[in-house]
N, C-alpha and C positions, 0 to 999 in steps of 0.2 A: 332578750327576746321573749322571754315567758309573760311579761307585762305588758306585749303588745295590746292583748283586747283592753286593756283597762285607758289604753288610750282614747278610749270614748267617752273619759268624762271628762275629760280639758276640753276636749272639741265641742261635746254635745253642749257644755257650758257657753261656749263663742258662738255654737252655730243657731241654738233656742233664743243668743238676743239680738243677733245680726239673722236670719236664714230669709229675710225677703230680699234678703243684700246679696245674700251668696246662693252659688249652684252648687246642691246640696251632694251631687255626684261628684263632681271635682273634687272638693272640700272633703269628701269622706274616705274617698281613693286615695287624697293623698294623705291623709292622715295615716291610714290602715297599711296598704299597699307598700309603704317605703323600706316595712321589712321583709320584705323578699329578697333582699343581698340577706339579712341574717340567717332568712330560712334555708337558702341555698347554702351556705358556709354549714349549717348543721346537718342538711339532708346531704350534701354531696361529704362532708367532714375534710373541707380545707384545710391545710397545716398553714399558720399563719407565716408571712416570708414579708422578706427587705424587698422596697421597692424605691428607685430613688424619686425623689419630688424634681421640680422643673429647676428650681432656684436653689437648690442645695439642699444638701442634709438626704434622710431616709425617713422612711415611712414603714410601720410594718403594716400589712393586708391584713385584714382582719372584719368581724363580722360587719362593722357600720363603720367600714371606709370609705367606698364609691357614693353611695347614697345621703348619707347621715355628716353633711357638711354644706354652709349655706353653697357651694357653687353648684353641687348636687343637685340642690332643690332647686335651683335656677333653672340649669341647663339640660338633666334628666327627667327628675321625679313631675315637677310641674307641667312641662309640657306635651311626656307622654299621659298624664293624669287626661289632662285638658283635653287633648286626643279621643281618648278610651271615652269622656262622660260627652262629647261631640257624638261619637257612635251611636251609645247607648242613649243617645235623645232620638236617632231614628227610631228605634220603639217604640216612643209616645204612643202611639195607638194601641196599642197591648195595654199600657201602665193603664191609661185612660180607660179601658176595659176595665181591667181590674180591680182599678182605686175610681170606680163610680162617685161623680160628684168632687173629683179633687181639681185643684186648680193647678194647672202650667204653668211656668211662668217662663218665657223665653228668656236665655240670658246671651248675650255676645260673646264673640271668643277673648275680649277681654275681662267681663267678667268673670269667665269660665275660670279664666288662667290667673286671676286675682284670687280666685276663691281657693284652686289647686294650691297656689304661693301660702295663703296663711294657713293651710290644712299641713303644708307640710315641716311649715316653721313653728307650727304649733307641736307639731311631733316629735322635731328636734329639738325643742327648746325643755320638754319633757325628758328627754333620752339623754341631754349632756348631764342630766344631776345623776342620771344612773349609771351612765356605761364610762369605763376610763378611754377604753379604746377610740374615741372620736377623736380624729383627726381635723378641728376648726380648718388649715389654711387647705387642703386637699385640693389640686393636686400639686401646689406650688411650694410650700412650705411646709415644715412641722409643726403646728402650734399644739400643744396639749390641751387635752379639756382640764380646765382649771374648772369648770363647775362642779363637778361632779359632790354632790351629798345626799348623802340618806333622809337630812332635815330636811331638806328641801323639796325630795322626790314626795316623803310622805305630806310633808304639807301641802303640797302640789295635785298630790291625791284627794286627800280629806276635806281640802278648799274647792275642790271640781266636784265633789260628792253633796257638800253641803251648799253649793249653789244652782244645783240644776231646776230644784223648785222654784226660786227667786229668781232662775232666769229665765224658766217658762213663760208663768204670771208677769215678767217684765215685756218679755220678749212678745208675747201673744198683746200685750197693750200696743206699743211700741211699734208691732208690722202690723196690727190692724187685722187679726186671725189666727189661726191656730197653724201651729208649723208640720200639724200631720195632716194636712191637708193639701198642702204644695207640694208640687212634683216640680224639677228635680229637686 
């Protein structure tokens, strides 16, 4: 949980050289937002417990059980994301206020939910080198995170740190503008 906000450099790396591709509300929500099962397991202080899976075997509960597995992100995380950044596009006129001179960009609810899908598999895919606790098969079977490394997470890091420049400059060639200037 504590390295949540640093999840903003694997993302902000995907979303500086795709962002005229993607809704940058979906995409950010569900990067961010996916650990609220962890924060509730520390704020409410869960005791972790057996739960059995559909197809056999046990599962213990734990901080990124519900969420923090691809069927998660399917049938949860993405679609309430996609939801939430549907809402928050009725504001347009506020942003527009605000960010004088920025560009809208309408996107569909399938790209909405495209964009939510790689925001939250980008998070995941960060969090199996760290956390033991992920449950892959959830809620069907046991699989272990077999990813989980330290080299990995740090590289993972250091590699999203050291390309955010190069994927600005690629990124602002490539959509044809600058990405702080598009709403969402």
């Amino acid at each position: 949980m504590p390295p949540t906000p640093l999840h903003i450099l694997p993302s902000s790396t995907v979303y500086l050289l795709a962002y005229r591709y993607l809704h940058g509300i979906a995409f950010y929500l569900a990067t961010l937002l996916i650990d609220i099962e962890p924060a509730l397991h520390l704020i409410f202080d869960i005791p972790p417990s057996r739960i059995p899976m559909l197809w056999g075997g046990y599962t213990l509960i734990g901080a990124h059980t519900i969420t923090h597995n691809p069927l998660g992100i399917f049938i949860l995380i993405t679609p309430t994301m996609t939801i939430l950044a549907k809402l928050l596009e009725r504001t347009k006129p506020f942003w527009l206020k605000i960010f004088e001179g920025a560009d809208w960009t309408d996107y569909s609810w399938k790209r909405t939910y495209l964009s939510g899908l790689i925001g939250g598999f980008l998070h995941l895919g960060w969090d199996v080198t760290m956390h033991e606790g992920i449950n892959l098969g959830f809620p069907f079977i046991y699989i272990p995170n077999f990813f989980r490394s330290d080299a990995a997470f740090y590289f993972i890091g250091i590699l999203s740190l050291l390309l955010i420049l190069p994927s600005y400059i690629i990124g602002k060639r490539n959509n044809k503008g600058s990405p702080f200037r598009k709403l969402p």
